[in-house]
N, C-alpha and C positions, 0 to 999 in steps of 0.2 A: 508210171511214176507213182509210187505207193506214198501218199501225204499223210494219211491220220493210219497207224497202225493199232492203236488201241479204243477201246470204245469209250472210253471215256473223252477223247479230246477231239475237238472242231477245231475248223480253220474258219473266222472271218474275214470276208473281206469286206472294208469300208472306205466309199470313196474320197478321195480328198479335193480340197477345193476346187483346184482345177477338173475333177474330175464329177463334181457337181455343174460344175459352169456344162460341159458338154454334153450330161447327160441331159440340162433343162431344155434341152432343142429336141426334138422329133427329127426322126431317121430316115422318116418314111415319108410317105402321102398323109399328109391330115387333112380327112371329110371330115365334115360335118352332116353330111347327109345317111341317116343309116341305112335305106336304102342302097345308096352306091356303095357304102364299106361292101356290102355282102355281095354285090356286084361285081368289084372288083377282085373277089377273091373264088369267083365261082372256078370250078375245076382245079381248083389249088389243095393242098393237107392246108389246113385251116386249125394255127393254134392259137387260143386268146387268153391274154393275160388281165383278169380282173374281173367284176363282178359287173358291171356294166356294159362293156362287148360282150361277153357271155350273152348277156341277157338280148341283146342288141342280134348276135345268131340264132340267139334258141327261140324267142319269139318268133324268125322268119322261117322256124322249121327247117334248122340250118345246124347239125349238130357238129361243134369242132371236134377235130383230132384228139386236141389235146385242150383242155379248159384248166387255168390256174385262178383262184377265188380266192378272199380269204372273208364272205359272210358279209363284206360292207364295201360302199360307195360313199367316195369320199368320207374314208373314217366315218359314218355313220351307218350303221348294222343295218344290210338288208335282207337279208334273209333265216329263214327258221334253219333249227339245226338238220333237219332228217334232209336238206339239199344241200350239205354239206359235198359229199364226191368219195370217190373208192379208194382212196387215200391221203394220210393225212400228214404232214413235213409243218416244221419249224420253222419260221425266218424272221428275225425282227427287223421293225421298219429301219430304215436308211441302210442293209446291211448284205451282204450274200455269205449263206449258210454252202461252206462246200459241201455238206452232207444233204442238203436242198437243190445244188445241183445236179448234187449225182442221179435224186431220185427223179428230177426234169428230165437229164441224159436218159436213165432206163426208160420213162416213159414215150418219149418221142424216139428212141431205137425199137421200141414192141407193138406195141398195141393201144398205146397214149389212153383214153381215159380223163380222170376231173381229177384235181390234185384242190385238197384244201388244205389253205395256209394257215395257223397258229401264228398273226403277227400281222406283216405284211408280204405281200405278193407282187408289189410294183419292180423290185429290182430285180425279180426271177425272168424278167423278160429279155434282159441279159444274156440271160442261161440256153434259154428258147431260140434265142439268133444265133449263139454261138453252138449248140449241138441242133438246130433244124437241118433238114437237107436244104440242100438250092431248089428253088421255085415254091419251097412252103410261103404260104402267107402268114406271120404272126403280129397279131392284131394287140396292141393294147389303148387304153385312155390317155388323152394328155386333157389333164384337169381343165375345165370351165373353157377348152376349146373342139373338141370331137376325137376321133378316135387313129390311130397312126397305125397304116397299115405297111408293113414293111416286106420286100420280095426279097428272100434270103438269096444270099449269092455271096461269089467270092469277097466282095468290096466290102460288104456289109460286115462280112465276119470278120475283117482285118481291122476294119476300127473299132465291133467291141473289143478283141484281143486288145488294141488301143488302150481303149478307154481302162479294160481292166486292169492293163500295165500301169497304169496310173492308182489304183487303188492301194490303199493300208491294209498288211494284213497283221494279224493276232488269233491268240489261241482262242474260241469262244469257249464257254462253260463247258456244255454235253456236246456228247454226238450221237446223234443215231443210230450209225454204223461205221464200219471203216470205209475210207475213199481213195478212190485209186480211178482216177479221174488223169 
């Protein structure tokens, strides 16, 4: 299904109320223990969303699949630029960039790698469930509680479609590229 044929237009999507209410729940298993997150996901493609899991693998000498960052924890800047990641996407907060998830699809379809975000990265986890395989583990933060580690599978995919079903879409400004998503 060919969505943006020109390069000049994006598609956002942004969720609406209801569609805030369900995203504020975790999907997954929420540890607190970092420890067990990395436990739990041993023998798994391991993708994390945020600057915090990230950190949270890469300390245990635990390199994910696929890492999405966008330079800060909790809105506040934690890292220098040169650990930025081998490519760089668009997304502003509260929003999903379909030219953001396209470049999440190619990443987790190849050779995954670190994506860094200009914006935010929290609703790219979205992205990560609905093009992961089954039995990936994708990992992100739920604020001021630990970390939600989620085992991609049929179930899981059906209610982001869900949830995205429920979102607003609009033209955004630019696009990266065309998507055909």
């Amino acid at each position: 299904m060919e969505i943006c044929n020109k390069p000049e237009v994006d598609l956002c999507l942004m969720p609406t109320p209801q569609a805030r209410v369900e995203l504020s729940r975790p999907y997954g298993m929420l540890i607190v223990d970092k420890d067990c997150v990395v436990n739990v996901t041993k023998g798994r493609r391991i993708i994390t969303v945020g600057d915090y899991v990230t950190k949270i693998f890469e300390d245990r000498n635990v390199k994910p699949f696929l890492s999405i960052i966008d330079g800060k924890t909790m809105r506040n800047k934690s890292m220098k630029d040169e650990q930025k990641g081998d490519e760089v996407i668009e997304n502003e907060a509260g929003i999903l960039r379909l030219s953001s998830m396209e470049v999440v699809k190619r990443k987790i379809d190849g050779k995954g790698g670190r994506l860094f975000v200009k914006g935010e990265e929290d609703m790219l986890a979205i992205a990560c469930i609905l093009f992961a395989n089954e039995g990936d583990a994708v990992i992100y933060g739920q604020p001021r509680a630990g970390s939600v580690v989620v085992i991609v599978d049929g179930m899981i995919k059906w209610r982001v479609k869900d949830i995205l079903s429920k979102f607003e879409r609009k033209e955004c400004q630019t696009c990266a590229g065309s998507s055909s998503i």
